[in-house]
Backbone as numpy.savetxt, mean C-alpha at the origin, in Angstrom:
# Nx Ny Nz CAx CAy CAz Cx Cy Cz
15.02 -2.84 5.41 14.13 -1.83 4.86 13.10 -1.48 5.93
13.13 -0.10 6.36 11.64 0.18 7.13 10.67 0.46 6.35
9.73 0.53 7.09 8.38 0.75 5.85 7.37 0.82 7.22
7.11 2.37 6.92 5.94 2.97 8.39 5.02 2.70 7.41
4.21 2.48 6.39 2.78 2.09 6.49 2.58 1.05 5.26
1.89 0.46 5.88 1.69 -0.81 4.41 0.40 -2.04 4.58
0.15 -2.52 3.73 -0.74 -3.90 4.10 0.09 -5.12 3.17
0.25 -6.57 4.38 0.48 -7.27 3.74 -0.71 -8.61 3.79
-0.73 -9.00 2.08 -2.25 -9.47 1.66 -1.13 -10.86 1.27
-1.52 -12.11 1.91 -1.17 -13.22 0.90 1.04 -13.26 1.24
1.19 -12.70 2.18 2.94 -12.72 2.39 3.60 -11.50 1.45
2.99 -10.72 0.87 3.08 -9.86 0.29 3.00 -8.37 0.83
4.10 -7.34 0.64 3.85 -6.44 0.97 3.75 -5.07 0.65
2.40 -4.35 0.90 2.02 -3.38 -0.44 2.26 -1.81 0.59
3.44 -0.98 0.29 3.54 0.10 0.99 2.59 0.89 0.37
2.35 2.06 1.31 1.50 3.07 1.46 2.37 3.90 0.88
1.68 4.20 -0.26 2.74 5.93 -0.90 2.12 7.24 -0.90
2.32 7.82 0.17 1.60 9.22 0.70 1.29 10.60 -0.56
0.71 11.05 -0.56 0.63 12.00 -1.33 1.66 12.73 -1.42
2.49 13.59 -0.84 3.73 13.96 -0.57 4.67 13.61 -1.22
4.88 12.04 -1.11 5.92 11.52 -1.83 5.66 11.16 -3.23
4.36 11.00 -3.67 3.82 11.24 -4.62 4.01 12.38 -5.97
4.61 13.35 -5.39 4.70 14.96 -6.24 5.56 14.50 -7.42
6.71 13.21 -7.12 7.59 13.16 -8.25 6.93 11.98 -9.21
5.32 11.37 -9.10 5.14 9.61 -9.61 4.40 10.24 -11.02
4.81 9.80 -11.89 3.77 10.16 -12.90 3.08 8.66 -13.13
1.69 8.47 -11.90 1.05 7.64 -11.45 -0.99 7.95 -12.31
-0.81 6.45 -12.43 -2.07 6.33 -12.66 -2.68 5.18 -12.11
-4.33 4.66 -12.04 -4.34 3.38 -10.89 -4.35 2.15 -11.49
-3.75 2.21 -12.88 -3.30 0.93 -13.17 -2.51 0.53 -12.57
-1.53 1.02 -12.33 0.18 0.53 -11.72 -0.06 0.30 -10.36
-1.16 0.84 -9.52 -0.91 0.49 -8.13 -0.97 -0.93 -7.94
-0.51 -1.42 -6.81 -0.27 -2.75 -6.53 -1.51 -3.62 -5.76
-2.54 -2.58 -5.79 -3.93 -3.33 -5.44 -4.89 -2.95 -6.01
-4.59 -2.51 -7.46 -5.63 -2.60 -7.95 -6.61 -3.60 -8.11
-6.38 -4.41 -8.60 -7.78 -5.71 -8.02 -8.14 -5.56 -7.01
-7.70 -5.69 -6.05 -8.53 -5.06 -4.35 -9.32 -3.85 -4.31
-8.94 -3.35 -5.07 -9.30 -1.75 -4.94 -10.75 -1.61 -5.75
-10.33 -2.24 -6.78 -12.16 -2.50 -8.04 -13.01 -3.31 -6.87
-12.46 -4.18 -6.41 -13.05 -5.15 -5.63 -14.10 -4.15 -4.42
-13.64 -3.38 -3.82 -13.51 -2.25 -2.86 -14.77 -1.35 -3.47
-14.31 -1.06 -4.33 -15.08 0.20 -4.91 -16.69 -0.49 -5.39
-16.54 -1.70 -5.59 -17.87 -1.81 -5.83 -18.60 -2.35 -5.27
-18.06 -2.95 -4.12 -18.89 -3.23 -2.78 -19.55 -2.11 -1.88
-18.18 -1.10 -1.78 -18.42 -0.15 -0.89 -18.47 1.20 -1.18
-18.35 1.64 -2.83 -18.20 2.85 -3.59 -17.27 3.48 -2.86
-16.06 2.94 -2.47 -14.75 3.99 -2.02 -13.62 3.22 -2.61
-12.84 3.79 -2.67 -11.37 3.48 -3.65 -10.83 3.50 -2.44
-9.66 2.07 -2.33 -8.46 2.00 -0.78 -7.95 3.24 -0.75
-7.14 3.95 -1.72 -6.32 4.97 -1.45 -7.10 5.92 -0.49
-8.39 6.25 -1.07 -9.11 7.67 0.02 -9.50 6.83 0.90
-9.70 5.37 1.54 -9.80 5.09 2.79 -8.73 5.00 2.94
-7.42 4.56 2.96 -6.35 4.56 3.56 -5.39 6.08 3.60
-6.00 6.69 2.79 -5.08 8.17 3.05 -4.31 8.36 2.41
-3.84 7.81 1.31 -2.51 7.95 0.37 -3.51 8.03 -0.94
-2.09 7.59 -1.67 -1.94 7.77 -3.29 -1.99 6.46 -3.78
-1.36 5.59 -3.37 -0.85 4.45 -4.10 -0.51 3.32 -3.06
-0.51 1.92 -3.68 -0.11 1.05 -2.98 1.48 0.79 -4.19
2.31 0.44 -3.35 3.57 -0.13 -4.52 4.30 -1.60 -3.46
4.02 -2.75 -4.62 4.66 -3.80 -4.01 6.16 -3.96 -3.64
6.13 -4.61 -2.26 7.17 -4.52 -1.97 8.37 -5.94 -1.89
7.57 -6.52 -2.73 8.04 -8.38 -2.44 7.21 -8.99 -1.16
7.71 -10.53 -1.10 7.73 -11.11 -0.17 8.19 -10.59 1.21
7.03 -10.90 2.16 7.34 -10.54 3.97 7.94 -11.59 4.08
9.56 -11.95 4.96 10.27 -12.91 5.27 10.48 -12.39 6.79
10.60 -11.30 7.66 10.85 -11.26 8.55 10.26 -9.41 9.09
9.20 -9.59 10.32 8.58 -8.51 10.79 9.39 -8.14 12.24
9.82 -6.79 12.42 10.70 -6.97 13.46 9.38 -5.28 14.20
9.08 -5.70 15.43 8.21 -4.31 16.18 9.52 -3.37 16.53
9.47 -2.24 16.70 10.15 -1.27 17.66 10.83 -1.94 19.04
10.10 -2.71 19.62 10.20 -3.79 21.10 11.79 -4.80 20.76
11.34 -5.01 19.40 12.91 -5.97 18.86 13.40 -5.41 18.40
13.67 -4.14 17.93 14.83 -3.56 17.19 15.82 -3.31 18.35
15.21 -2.88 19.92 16.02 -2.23 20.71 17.09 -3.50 21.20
């Protein structure tokens, strides 16, 4: 699986779901996958991850078992 943007918190990995790809989610910010981070976020720093990170949504992606750079794919 590739996956161009994401954070992984705890071996866990939470992709970035762009607005774009977004047009088909009938999404609300319960379901994102950081919401606790995100309350956490917002009331330290009055900003929600999504508008600092630039997307829509975080969606979990399982367990990180193996990170490969561009440098090792070739």
């Amino acid at each position: 699986m590739e996956i161009n943007s994401g954070i992984i918190i705890d071996g866990v990995l939470h992709e970035m779901i762009e607005l774009i790809d977004a047009s088909s989610l009938n999404f609300d910010c319960s379901k994102c996958s950081l919401n606790k981070e995100c309350k956490e976020c917002k009331m330290e720093h009055e900003s929600y991850l999504c508008n600092v990170m630039g997307c829509f949504c975080f969606v979990s992606r399982g367990k990180v078992t193996d990170i490969k750079t561009e440098e090792e794919k070739e």
